[in-house]
VOLO-22315 format. One record per residue (C-alpha): x, y negated, z. Coordinates in steps of 0.001 Angstrom, whole numbers, plus 524288, in hexadecimal, padded with zeros to 5 digits. Layout:
REM residues N
XYZ;...
REM end
This chain:
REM residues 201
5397E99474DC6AC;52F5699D84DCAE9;5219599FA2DC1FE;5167899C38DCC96;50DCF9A139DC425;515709ADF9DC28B;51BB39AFD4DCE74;525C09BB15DD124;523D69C6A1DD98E;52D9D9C448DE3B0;526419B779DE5A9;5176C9BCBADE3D2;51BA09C5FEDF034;522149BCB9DF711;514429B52BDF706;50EB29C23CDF9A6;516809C434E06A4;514019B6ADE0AE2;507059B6FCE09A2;505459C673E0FE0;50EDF9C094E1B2E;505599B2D7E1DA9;4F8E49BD87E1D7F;500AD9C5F6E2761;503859BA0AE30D2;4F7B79B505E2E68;4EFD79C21BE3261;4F9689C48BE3B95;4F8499B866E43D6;4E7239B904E4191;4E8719C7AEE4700;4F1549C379E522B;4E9A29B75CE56E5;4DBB39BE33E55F5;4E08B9CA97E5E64;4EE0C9C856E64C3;4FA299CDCEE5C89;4FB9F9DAABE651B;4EF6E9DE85E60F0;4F2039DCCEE50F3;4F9A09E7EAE4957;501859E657E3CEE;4F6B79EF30E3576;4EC489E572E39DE;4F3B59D902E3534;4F6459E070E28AE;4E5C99E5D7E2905;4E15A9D855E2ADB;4E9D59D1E4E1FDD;4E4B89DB88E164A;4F5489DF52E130E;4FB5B9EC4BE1439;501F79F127E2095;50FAF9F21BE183A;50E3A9E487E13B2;50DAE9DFA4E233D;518B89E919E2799;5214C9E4B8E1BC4;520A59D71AE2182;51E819D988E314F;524A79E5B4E35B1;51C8A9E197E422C;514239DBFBE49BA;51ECC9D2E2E4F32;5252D9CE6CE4263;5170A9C8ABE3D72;5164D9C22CE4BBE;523309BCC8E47DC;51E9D9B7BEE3CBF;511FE9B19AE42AE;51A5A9AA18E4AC8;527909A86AE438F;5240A999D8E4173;52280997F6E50BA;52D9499ECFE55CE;535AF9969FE4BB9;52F8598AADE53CA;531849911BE5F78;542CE99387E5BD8;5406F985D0E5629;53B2797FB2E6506;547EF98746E6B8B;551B6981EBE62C1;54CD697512E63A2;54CDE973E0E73DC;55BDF97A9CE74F5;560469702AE69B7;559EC96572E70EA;55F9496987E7E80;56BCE96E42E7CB9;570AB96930E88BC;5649D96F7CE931D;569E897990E9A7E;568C998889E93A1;55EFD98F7AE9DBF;557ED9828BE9C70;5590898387E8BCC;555FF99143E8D1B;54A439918BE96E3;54347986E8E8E8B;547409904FE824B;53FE899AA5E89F9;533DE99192E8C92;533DA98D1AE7E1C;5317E99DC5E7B60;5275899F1CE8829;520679954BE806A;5202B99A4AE737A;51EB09A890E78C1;511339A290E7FB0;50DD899CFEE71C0;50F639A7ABE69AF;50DE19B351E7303;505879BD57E6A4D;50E5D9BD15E5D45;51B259BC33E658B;517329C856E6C25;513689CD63E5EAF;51FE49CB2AE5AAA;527459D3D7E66A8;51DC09DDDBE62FC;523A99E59FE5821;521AE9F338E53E3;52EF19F664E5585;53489A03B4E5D75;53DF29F8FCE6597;535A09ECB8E683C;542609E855E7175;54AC39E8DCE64B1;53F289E16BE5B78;53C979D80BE64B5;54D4D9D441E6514;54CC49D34BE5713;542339CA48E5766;545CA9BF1EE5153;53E6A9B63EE5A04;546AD9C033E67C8;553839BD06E610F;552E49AE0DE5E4E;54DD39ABE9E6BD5;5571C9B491E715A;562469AE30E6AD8;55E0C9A1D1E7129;55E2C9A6E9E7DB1;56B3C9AF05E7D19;5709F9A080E785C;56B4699A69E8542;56DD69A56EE8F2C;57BC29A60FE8988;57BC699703E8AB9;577B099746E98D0;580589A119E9CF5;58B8D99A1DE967C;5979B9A336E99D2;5931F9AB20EA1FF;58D999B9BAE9E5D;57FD19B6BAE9AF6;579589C260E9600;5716E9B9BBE8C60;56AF59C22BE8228;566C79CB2BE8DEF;5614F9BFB5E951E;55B169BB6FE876E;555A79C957E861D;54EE19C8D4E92F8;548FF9BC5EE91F5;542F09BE48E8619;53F159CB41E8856;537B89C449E9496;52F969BB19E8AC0;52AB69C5A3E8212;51BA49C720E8270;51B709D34DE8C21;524CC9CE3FE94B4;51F769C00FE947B;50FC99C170E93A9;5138F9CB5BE9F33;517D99BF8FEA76F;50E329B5F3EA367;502C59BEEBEA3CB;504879C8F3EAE58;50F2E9C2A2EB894;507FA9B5E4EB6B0;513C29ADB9EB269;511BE9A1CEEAA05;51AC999F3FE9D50;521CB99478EA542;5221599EC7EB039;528A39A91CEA6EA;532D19A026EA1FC;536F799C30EB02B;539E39A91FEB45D;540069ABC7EA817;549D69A080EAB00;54CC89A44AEB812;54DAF9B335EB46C;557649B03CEA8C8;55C079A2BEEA737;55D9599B63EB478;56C0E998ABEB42D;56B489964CEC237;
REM end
């Protein structure tokens, strides 16, 4: 049984981290909503929450891990919203399943647009390779593989390519680009997505 009025090291730091990593988030997502999280660096997050540079980096290697974190609770509703509608509808067609999966991520892309393109921003020398390792990329891509491969049934479907493409078509350059300079609404976007990638016909 552990002395609360003597507690251990390991467990004084462990409050220590948890509350440096709540004052990070909490700066973090102040910073973000007062000037838009492009315009935020690491050093000011760390500046304005009076800790040291190292202690931010030890926890966020970057920018996109702490946007991770901002929104880890929503993207786990977001997986949560996906696996509910393909267990309830199981027997809907798989471009049908898979567009709706696709308008389920327009949606929460729309939501959550700054910190999502926080987290494709990372500081790293390959942003193609970071953004596949993405743990957010991969489960969503897995999802997709599963459906393409579904649709395709036994025929050659090239699934992870067509995966790669259509995801690489909903990240924030590619997709604010079509909203905001071709003029195309979200429902727009996923429409021509479908037809593009999915449309078994």
């Amino acid at each position: 049984m552990v002395n609360e009025e003597n507690p251990t090291p390991a467990r004084i730091e462990r409050r220590d981290a948890a509350k440096n990593r709540q004052l990070i988030l909490n700066t973090a997502h102040r910073l973000f909503e007062q000037y838009g999280v492009e315009q935020v660096s690491m050093n000011q997050i760390a500046t304005e929450a009076q800790i040291g540079a190292g202690t931010l980096y030890r926890r966020y290697r970057n920018k996109g891990e702490l946007c991770l974190d901002l929104i880890k609770e929503s993207v786990d509703l977001f997986f949560e919203d996906i696996e509910v509608y393909l267990k309830e509808n199981e027997t809907v067609p798989p471009d049908q399943r898979l567009k709706k999966v696709l308008s389920i991520f327009i949606r929460f892309r729309e939501k959550k647009a700054q910190l999502l393109t926080g987290v494709e921003e990372t500081k790293s020398t390959n942003p193609l390779t970071s953004r596949a390792r993405s743990p957010l990329y991969n489960e969503l891509h897995q999802i997709l593989v599963e459906l393409f491969n579904e649709i395709a049934s036994n025929e050659l479907s090239h699934s992870v390519f067509k995966a790669d493409m259509v995801l690489l078509a909903l990240t924030s350059d590619s997709y604010f680009f079509q909203k905001d300079v071709r003029g195309y609404s979200p429902d727009e976007i996923l429409e021509q997505l479908y037809s593009t990638f999915i449309s078994v016909n």
